[in-house]
N, C-alpha and C positions, 0 to 999 in steps of 0.2 A: 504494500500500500504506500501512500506519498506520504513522504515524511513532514509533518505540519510542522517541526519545531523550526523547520527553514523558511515557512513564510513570513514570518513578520516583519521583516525588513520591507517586504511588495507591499505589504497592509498598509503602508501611510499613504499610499494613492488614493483612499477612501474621499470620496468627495462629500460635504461637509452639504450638511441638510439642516431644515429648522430644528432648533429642539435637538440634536443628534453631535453624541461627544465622538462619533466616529471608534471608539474602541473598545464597546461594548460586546465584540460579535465573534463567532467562529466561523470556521472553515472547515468542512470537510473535503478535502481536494483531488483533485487524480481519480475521480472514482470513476471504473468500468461496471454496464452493464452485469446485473448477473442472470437477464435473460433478455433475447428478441424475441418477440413473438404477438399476436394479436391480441389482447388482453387487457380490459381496462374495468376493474371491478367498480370503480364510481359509474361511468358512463352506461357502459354495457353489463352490467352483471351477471351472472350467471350463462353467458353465452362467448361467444367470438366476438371480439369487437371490428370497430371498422376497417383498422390499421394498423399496421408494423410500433410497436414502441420500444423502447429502450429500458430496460427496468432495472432499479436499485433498493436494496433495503432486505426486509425479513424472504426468510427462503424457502417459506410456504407459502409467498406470494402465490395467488390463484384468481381467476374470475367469480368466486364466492368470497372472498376473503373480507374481513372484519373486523374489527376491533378486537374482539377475545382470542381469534384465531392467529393473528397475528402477533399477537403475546404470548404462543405456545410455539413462535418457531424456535428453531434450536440454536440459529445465527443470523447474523445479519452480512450483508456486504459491507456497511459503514462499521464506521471504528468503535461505536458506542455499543458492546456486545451486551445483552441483557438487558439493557434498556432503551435501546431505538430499537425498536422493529417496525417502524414508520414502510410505507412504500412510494417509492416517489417514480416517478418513471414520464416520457417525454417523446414525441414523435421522433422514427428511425431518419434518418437521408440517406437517399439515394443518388448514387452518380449513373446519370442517362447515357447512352452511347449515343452518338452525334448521326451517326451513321446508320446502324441498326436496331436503336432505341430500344435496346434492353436495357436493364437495372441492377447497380450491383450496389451492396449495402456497404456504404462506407464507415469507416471505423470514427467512433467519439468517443468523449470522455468529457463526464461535469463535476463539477464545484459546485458545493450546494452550501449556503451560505444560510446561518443564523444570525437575525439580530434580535437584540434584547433592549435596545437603548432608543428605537426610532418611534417613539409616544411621544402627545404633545404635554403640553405645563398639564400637570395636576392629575394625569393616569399615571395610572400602574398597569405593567407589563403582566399578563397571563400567559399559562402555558399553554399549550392547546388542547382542547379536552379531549377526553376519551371519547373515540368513535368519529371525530370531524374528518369531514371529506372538503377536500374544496381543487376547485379548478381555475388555473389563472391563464389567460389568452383564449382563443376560439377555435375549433379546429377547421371551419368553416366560412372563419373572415376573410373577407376579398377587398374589404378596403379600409383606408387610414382617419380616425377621426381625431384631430390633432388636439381638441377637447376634451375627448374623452381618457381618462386617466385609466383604464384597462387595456384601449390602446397602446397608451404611452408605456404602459409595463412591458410592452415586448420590443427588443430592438435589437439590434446588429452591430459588432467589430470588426470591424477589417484589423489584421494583427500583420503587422510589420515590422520588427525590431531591427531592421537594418536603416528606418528612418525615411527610404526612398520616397514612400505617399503619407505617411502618418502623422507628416505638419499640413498636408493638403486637405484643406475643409470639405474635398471634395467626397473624403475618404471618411470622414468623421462618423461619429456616431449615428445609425439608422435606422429606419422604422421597416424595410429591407431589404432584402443583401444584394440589390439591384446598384454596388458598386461603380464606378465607372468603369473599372479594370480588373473584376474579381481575380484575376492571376496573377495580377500586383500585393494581394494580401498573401506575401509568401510564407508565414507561418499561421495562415489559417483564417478561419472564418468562426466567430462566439455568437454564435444564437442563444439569448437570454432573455429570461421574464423573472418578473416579482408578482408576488401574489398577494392578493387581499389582505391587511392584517387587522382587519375588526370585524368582530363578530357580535350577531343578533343576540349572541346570548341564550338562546334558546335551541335553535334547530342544527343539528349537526350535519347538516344536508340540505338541500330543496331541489325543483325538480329542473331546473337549471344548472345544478352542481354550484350558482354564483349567488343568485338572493342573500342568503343567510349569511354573506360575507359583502364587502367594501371597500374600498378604496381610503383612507384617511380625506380631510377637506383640504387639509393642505396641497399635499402632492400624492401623489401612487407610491414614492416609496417614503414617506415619514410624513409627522403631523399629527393633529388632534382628527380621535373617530366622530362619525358625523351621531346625529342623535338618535339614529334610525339603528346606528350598532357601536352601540356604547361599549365593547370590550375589546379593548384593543391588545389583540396576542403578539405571540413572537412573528418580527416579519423572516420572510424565507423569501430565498435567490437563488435561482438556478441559474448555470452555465454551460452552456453544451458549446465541446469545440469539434470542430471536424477538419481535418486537412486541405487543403488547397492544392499544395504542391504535389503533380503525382495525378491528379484530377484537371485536367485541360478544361479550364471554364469558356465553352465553348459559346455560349449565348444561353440567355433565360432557358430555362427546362433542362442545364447541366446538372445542377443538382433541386433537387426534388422532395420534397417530406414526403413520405409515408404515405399521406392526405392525397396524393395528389399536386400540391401546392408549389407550386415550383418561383415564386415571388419569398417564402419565407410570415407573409401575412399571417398564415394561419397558424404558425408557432406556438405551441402552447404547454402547460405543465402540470401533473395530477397529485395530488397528495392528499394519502392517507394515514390518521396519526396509526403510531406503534409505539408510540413513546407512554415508560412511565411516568407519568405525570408529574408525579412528585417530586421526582426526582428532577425533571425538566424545570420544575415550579424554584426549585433547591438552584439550580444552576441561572437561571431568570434573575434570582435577587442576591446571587455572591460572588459570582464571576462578571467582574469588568476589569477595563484594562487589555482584554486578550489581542488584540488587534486583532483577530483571526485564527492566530493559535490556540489550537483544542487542550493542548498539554498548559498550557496558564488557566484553565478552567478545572480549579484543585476538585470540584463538586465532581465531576466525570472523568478524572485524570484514573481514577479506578477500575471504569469499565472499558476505557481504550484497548484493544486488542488487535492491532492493525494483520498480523499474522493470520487470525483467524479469521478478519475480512478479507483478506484475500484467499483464504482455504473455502471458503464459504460457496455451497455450489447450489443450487436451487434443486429445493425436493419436492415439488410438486408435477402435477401432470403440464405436456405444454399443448400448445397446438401444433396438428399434424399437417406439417403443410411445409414446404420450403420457402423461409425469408432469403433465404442470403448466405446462411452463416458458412456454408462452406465456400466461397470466396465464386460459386459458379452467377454467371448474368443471369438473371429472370426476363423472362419474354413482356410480364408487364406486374404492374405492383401486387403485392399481394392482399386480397381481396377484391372489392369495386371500387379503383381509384387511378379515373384517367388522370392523365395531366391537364390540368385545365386553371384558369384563373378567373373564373365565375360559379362561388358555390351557391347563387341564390336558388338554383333548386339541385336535388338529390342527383348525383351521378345514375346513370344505367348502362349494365354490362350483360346484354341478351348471351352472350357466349360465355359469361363469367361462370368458373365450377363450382359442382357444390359445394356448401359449406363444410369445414372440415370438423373434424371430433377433435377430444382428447386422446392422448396417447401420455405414456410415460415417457421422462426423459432419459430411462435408461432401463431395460431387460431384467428379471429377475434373473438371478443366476443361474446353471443350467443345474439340470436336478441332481442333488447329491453332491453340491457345493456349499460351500459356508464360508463366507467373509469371513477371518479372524481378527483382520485389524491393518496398521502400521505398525510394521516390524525393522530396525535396524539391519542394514548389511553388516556380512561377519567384519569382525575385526583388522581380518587379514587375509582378505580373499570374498570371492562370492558364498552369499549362507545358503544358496541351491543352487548347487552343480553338475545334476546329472544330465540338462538340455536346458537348450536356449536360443529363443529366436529374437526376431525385430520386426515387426508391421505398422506402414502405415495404416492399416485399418484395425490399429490394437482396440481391442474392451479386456474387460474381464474375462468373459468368457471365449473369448478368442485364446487367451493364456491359459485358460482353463480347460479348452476345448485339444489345445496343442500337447499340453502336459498328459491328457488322458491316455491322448492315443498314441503317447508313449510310455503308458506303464508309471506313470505319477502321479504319487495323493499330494504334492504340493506345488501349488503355483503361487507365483510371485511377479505382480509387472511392478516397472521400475521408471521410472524418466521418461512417463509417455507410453513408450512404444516398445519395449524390450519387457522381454518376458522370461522366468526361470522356471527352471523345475525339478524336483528333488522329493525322497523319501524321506531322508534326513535332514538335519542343518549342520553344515560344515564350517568351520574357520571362526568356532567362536558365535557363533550365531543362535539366537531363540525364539522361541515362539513369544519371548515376551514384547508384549506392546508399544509403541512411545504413541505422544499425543496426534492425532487424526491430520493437522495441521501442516503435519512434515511429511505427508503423502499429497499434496496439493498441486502435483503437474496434470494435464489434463490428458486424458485420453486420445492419443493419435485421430481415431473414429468421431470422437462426440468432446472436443476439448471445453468445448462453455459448461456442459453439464458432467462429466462423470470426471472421475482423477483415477490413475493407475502410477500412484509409486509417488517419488520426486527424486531428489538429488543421493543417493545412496539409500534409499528409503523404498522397501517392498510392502505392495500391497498386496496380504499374503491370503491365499484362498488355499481351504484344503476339501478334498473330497473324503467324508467320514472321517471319524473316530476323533482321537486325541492329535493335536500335530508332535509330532515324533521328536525327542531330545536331538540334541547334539551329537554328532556323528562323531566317530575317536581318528574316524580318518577324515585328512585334512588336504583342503588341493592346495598347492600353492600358490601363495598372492599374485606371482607375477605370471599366472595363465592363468588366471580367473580374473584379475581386474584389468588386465592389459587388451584382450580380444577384441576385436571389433564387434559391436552388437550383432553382426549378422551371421557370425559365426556358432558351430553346435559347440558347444563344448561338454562332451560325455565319454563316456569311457566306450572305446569302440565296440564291446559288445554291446550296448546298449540299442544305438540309433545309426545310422548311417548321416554322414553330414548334410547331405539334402533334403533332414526331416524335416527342412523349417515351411519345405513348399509346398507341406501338407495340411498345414495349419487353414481354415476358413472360417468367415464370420458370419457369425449367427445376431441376426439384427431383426429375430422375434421380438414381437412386443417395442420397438423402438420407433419414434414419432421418425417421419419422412425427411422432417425439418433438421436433424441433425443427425443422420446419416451419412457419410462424407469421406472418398476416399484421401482430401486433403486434412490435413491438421489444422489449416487456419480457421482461429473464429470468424473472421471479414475481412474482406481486402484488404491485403496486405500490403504495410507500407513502413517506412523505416521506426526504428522502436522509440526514438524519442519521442511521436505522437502519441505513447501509449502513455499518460501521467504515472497510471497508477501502478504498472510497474507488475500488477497482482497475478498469482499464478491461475486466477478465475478465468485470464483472458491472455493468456499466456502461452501459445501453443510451443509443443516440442519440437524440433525439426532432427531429429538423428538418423543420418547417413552416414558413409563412407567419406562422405565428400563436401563441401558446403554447401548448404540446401536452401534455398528460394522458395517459398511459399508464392503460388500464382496472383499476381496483382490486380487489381480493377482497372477497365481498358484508361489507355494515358497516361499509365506508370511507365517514367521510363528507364528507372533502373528498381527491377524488384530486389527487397531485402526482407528478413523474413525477421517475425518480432522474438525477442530474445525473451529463454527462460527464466521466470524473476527468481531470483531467489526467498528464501526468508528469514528471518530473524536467526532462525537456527544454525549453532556451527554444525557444519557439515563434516562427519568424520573419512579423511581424504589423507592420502600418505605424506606424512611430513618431507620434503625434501630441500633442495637448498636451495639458493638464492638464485634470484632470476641469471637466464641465460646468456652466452657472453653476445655481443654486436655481431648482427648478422650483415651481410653481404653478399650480393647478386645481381647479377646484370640490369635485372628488370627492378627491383628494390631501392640499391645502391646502399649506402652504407648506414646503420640503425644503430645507435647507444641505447641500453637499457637504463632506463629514470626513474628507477625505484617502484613504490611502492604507493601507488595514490588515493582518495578518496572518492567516493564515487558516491551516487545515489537516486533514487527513483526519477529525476529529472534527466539524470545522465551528465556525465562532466565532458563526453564524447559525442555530440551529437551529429557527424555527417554522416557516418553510412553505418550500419551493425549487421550480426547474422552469428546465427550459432551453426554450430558440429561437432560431431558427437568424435571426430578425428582432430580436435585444432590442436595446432602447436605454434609459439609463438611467431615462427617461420611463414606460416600457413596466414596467420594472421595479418602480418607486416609486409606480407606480400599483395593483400590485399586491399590493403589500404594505400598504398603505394601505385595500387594499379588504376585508383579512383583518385589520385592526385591529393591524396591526404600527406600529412609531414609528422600524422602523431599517430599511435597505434599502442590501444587496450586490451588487454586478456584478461576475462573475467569468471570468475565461480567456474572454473574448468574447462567450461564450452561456451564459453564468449566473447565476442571480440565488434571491440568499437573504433571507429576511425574519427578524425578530425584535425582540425589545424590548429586549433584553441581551446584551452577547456571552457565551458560555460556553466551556469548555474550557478556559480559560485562553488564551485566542486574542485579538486583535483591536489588541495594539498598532500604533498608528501607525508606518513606516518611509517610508523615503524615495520620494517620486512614483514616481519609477525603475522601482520594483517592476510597478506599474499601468501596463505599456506597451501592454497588446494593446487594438486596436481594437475595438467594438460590431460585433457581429455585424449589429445593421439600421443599426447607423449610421456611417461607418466617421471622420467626424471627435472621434468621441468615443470615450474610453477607458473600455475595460468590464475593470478589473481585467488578473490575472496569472498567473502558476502559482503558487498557494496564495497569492495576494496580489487582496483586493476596494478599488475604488473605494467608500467609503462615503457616504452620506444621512443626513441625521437627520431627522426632524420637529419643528419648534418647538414643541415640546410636552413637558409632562411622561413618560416612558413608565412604562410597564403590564408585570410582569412575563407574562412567558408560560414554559411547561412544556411539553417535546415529548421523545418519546420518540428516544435515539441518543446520551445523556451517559454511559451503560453501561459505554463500552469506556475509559472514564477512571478507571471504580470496579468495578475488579477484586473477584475473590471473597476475601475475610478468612476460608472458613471450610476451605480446604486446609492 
């Protein structure tokens, strides 16, 4: 997840309002989706709703969902674990093809903002009650009423940190994103709204979703409530960013809401509480000061769990239908929704299919299997050694289905896509547990909703009885962690090493929508877009070789999003200090620069990509070849290019930090968790500009 105790410094951009000390408020930042799909339990209840949305918050989010039921989920996506189970969620974008006007779901990521400070002389701030629904924007607005302060809550960024348009008025702040030159906002486009913050006091709903809420008389975002709705609650602010760069802004109808909407007009935001109130009520009248920072709010500094927002995977049913998520174009949006800039009457789609059902977001296991948990790798070697494959189309039961039909009651997937299998546990290794958190890579097949493994972390499944102690024979570390994932590694009577191409995927029971021979969540683009860093949205890419996730048409150099890591030290073989200056025709010559800081923003922001083979050669070769002069190796299988650090990132700290091994090379170290082995090139550098510095420069116009 983003790490908040870095934004305070962006937070004095806050633009200063009546009545409003500007630093009463938080942040929750970087946050990804933890599901796409058609579903809006205010609007549409109990059925499909009309359009593709973006969802965040508790993770039994569902089209029934409630106020009680959403206090029984297990987690949340946001950082406040136990006590937001809030759902907030916001129409998807789409980028149109110019040519043969398909649709492919581009990647966002919002900031959702709390204020507690923006009431006029002589209120007091509430929290929001249990059970409020409220809706802020329209999703069927087609035009601008510059009176109207609902209107006024939704508006547009063009994000340029290079300076080129962002003193031009022309470029300023907007009601939407009808840009003069939307390809000049080279780090992106901020679709934003504020929402109502005084309420009737009474109705926790109405049949508008808006009545029972308001506007302040001052302005849309602060000021005294009118008389009509005398309780003026916490105001909320969403942020939704989506990339530019990468997306050829071809002319209006390039990018597109969900809606239909291809103006940005009809932008809008849903919220429903999950908060405990109390507690909320607690953090309302004792946390100010924060400018944004969550961790200076001591009332909530308790249930902050950003680990387990980003392990957090949504357990409800979803819809059966294909948004996007596996990075393929759709022939046209999904549901009834042409592109059009006139919603005064209802869309009609005489060809449109029928409506889809629920399905699960993920298969029951296959019979005679049993999840046992998150289990640690042996100490000194793989903990199931006797076969092992690699698929892009891993689940569960793909590993499960593979270990069978070679005579194994244990499976184990791992970092996605690799899978083990074994009677025993070898090299140190047990059936005992660690917490669910440090199994949080996603699934090769289905990465937004299911997780298989993480970073040395097996997600271990066994077929009956007890899982079996520890083995007294032991393989050696350095043929069990060195293999390439594609390799068997079994004792030759066992399997023959072609057993992996026997392996097939059973995707009974699993919704159509995330199905997917690729591993990305959504068009893929380079990983400093992704804020939050989280392994919810975080696909694997593990090859032989370095691997590109398919991009959405206009990309013109694919890079595929890097595995986050998390919180957790990863147990990786200690070895010694980074490796000496490489040199090669095509590279030229690289000093190694220590040991640097890094973190969810990235201190590397031009090009990235993981492999499940990097060595820091492999790396520096690659960043060399894209006219980079700096070059990062990270958490094993990571590597970042650029010519400058940014973020404020990249201080040197002690080796220490840089302890995991290269994933192709295991006597060199490839960086840490949020800590890179660095490179330089003896050379002058070159600036470069790349979209993903966004989530450092919050909006000034709330």
């Amino acid at each position: 997840m983003f790490s908040f105790s870095k934004l305070s410094a962006s937070m004095a951009l806050l633009a200063a309002a009546p009545y409003v000390s500007a630093s009463s408020h938080m942040i929750m930042g970087g946050l990804s989706p933890i599901a796409y799909e058609r579903v809006d339990s205010i609007v549409n209840p109990g059925t499909v709703s009309s359009h593709v949305h973006g969802i965040m918050g508790a993770n039994n989010f569902n089209q029934n969902s409630n106020y009680s039921s959403l206090r029984d989920a297990e987690c949340t996506s946001v950082p406040f674990q136990t006590v937001d189970h809030s759902a907030y969620w916001a129409p998807s974008v789409y980028y149109q093809d110019q040519n043969n006007h398909s649709f492919s779901l581009m990647p966002s990521t919002f900031n959702i903002y709390y204020f507690f400070d923006r009431n006029g002389p002589n209120e007091t701030v509430h929290a929001f009650p249990e059970g409020l629904k409220m809706l802020a924007g329209s999703p069927v607005r087609d035009t601008y009423n510059a009176s109207n302060f609902a209107d006024q809550a939704v508006s547009f960024v063009c994000l340029d940190y290079s300076g080129a348009v962002s003193s031009n008025p022309a470029y300023a702040e907007r009601q939407d994103i009808n840009f003069p030159n939307v390809n000049a906002c080279e780090d992106g486009i901020r679709y934003q709204v504020f929402f109502p913050m005084c309420w009737d006091g009474v109705n926790l709903d109405s049949a508008d979703h808006k009545s029972h809420m308001a506007y302040p008389v001052d302005n849309y975002n602060s000021g005294t409530c009118p008389s009509s709705h005398p309780v003026h609650l916490v105001g909320l602010f969403f942020e939704m960013l989506i990339p530019v760069s990468g997306y050829n802004y071809w002319g209006q109808g390039a990018y597109v809401l969900a809606s239909g909407d291809p103006t940005g007009l009809a932008f809008h935001g849903d919220f429903q509480n999950g908060w405990d109130v109390d507690v909320l009520q607690d953090a309302v009248d004792n946390c100010h000061n924060m400018n944004g920072d969550i961790n200076l709010c001591q009332v909530l500094v308790p249930y902050i769990d950003e680990v387990q927002a980003g392990a957090c995977t949504l357990d409800s049913e979803v819809v059966n239908e294909n948004v996007g998520l596996n990075g393929s174009p759709l022939a046209a949006l999904p549901g009834c929704n042409p592109v059009r800039t006139d919603f005064s009457t209802p869309a009609t789609c005489p060809n449109a299919a029928a409506v889809p059902n629920f399905q699960p977001t993920t298969p029951p296991l296959s019979a005679g299997w049993a999840d046992v948990g998150c289990i640690a790798e042996g100490t000194n070697g793989r903990a199931l050694t006797g076969a092992t494959m690699s698929a892009h189309n891993m689940t569960l039961n793909v590993c499960a289905g593979f270990c069978q039909s070679k005579g194994f009651k244990l499976a184990g997937v791992e970092f996605g896509d690799e899978c083990y299998c074994g009677n025993s546990f070898s090299n140190g290794a047990s059936a005992t547990t660690v917490p669910s958190d440090q199994c949080s890579t996603g699934c090769a097949a289905n990465s937004l909703y299911a997780k298989c493994g993480g970073p040395n972390r097996l997600e271990l499944l066994q077929f009956g009885g007890t899982p079996a102690v520890s083995s007294s024979v032991a393989v050696a570390s350095s043929s069990a962690a060195s293999v390439p994932a594609s390799t068997v590694v079994v004792p030759s009577s066992v399997v023959p090493s072609s057993a992996a191409s026997t392996a097939s995927v059973d995707t009974s029971g699993i919704a159509s929508s995330i199905i997917a021979s690729a591993s990305s969540v959504v068009p893929s683009v380079a990983s400093s877009i992704v804020a939050s860093a989280s392994a919810v949205s975080s696909p694997v890419v593990a090859s032989a070789s370095v691997s590109s996730i398919a991009s959405a048409p206009g990309v013109s150099s694919p890079a595929s999003v890097p595995v986050a890591p998390t919180s957790t030290q990863i147990l990786l073989q200690q070895t010694s200090s980074a490796a000496a200056p490489v040199s090669t025709a095509s590279a030229g010559t690289w000093v190694a620069s220590g040991c640097s800081v890094d973190g969810p923003a990235r201190a590397l922001t031009g090009f990235s990509y993981t492999d499940s083979n990097l060595t820091t050669a492999s790396c520096i070769a690659t960043c060399a070849s894209k006219g980079f002069y700096i070059a990062g190796v990270e958490f094993s299988s990571e590597c970042y290019c650029g010519n400058s650090f940014s973020n404020n990132l990249g201080q040197l700290q002690t080796d220490n930090h840089c302890y995991m091994s290269c994933s192709g090379d295991m006597s060199t170290n490839c960086g840490g968790t949020w800590s890179m082995n660095i490179f330089k090139k003896q050379t002058a550098a070159k600036r470069s500009k790349h979209f993903g510095r966004q989530h450092h420069r919050l909006s000034n116009s709330f």
